[in-house]
LOMITI-933501 format. One record per atom (N, C-alpha, C): residue in three letters; x, y, z negated. Coordinates in steps of 0.1 Angstrom, whole numbers, padded with zeros to 4 digits, always signed. Example, Ala and Ser with C-alpha at 12.3 -4.5 7.8 and 13.67 -1.06 7.14 Angstrom:
! residues 2
ALA+0132-0057-0078ALA+0123-0045-0078ALA+0132-0033-0078SER+0128-0022-0071SER+0137-0011-0071SER+0129+0000-0079
! end
This chain:
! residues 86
UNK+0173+1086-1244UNK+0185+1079-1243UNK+0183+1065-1249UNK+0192+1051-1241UNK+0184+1044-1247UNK+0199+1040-1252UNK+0196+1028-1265UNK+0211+1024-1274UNK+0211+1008-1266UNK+0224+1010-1258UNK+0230+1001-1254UNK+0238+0984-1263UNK+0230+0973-1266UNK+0235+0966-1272UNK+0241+0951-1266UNK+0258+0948-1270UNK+0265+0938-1264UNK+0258+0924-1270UNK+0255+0915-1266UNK+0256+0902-1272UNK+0271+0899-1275UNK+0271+0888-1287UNK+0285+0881-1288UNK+0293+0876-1280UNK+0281+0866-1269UNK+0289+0860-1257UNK+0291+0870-1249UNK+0282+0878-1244UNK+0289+0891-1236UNK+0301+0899-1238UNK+0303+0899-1254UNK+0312+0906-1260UNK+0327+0894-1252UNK+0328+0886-1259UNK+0332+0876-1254UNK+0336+0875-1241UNK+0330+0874-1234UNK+0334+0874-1218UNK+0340+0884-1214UNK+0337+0896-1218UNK+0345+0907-1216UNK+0356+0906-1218UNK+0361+0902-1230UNK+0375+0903-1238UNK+0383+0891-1229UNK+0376+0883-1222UNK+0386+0876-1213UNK+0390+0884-1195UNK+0384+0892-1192UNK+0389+0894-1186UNK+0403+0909-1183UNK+0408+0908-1168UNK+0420+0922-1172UNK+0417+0936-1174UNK+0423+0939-1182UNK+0422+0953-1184UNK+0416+0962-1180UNK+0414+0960-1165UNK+0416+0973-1158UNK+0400+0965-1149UNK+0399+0955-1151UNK+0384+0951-1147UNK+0376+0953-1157UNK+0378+0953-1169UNK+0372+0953-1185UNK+0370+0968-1183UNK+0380+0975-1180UNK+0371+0992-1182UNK+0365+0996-1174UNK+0363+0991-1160UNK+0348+0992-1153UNK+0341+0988-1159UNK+0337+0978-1158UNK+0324+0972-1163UNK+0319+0975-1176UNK+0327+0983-1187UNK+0328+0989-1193UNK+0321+1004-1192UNK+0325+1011-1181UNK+0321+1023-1179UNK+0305+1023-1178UNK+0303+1006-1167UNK+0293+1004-1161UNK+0283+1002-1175UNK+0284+0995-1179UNK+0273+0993-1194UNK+0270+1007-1201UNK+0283+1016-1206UNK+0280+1028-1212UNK+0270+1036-1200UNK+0268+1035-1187UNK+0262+1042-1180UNK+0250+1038-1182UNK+0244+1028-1186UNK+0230+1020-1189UNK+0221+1030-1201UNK+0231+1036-1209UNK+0223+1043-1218UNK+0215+1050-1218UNK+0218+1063-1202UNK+0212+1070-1200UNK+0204+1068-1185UNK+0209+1059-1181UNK+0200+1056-1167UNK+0197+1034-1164UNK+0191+1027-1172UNK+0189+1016-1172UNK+0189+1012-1166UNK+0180+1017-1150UNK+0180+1016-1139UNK+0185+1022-1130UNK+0198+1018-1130UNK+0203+1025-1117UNK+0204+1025-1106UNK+0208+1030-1096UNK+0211+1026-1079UNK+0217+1016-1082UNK+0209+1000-1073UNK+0218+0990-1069UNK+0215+0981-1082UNK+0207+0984-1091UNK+0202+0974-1098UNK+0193+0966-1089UNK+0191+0955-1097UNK+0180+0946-1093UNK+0173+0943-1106UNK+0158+0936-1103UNK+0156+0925-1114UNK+0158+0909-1112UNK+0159+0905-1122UNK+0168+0890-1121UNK+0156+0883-1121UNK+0156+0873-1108UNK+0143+0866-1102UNK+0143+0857-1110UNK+0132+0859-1116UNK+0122+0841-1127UNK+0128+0852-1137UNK+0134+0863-1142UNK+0137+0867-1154UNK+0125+0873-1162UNK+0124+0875-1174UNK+0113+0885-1180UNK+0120+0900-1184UNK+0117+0910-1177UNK+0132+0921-1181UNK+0144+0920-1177UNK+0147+0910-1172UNK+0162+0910-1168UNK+0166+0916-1156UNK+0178+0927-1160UNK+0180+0927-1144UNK+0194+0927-1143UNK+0202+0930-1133UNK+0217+0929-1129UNK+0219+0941-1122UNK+0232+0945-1123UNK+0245+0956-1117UNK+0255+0946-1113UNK+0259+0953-1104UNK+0275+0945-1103UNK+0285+0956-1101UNK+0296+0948-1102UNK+0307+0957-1109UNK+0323+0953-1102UNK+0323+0954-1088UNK+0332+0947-1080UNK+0326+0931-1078UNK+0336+0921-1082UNK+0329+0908-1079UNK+0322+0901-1092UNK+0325+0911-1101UNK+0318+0907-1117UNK+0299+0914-1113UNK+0290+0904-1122UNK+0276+0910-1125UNK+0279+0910-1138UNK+0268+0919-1146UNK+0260+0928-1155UNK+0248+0923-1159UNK+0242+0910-1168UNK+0231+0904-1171UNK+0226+0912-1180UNK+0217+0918-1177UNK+0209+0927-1187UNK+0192+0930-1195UNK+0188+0927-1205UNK+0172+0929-1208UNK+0169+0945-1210UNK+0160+0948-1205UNK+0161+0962-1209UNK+0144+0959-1219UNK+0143+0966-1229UNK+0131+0972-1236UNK+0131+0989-1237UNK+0118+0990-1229UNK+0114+1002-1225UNK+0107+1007-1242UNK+0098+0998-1246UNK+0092+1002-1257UNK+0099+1009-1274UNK+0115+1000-1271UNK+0123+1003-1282UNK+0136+1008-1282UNK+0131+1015-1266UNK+0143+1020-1260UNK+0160+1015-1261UNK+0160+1001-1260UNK+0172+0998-1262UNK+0178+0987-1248UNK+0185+0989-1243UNK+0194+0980-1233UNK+0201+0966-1241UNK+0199+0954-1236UNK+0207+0945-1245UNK+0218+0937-1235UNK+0229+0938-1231UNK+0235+0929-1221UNK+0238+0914-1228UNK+0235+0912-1218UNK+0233+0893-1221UNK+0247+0887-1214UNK+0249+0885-1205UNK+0263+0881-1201UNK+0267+0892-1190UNK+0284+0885-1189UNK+0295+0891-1176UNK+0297+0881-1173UNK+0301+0883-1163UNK+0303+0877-1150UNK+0310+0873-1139UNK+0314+0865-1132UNK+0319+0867-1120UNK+0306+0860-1112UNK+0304+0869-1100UNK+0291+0865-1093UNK+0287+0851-1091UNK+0297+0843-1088UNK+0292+0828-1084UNK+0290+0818-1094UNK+0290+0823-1114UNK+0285+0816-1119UNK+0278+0824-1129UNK+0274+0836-1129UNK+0269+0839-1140UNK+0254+0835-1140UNK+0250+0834-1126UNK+0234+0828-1128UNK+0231+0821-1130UNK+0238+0812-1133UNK+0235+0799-1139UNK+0233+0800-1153UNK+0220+0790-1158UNK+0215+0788-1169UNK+0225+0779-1181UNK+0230+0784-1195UNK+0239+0776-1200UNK+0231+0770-1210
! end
């Protein structure tokens, strides 16, 4: 099982959106623990480890380390800007 960790800004972006979108994408991260790669992932092109879920019209920016078994989400999202580099 791997230990799922939020970044601040991810933390962050979360907490701005509603309620009831925040506990999908919510459900969706806690599911990372046990399956990293799930149906309908990708890996994030030019990324090193990075890959994406999406979660309605929100994405899921994610590193995974296989070696230290840990998931780290990097940002949320709404699809048309989270790939952009800040």
């Amino acid at each position: 099982m791997y230990q799922v960790i939020i970044s601040r800004i991810a933390e962050k972006q979360l907490a701005s959106f509603p309620k009831q979108v925040a506990n999908n994408i919510t459900a969706r991260i806690d599911a990372l623990a046990t399956n990293p790669r799930p149906h309908g992932s990708e890996k994030l092109e030019g990324g090193n480890k990075e890959y994406w879920i999406r979660s309605g019209d929100y994405r899921i920016i994610y590193r995974i380390e296989d070696a230290h078994l840990f998931v780290e989400v990097i940002r949320i999202g709404n699809r048309r800007d989270v790939y952009k580099k800040r």
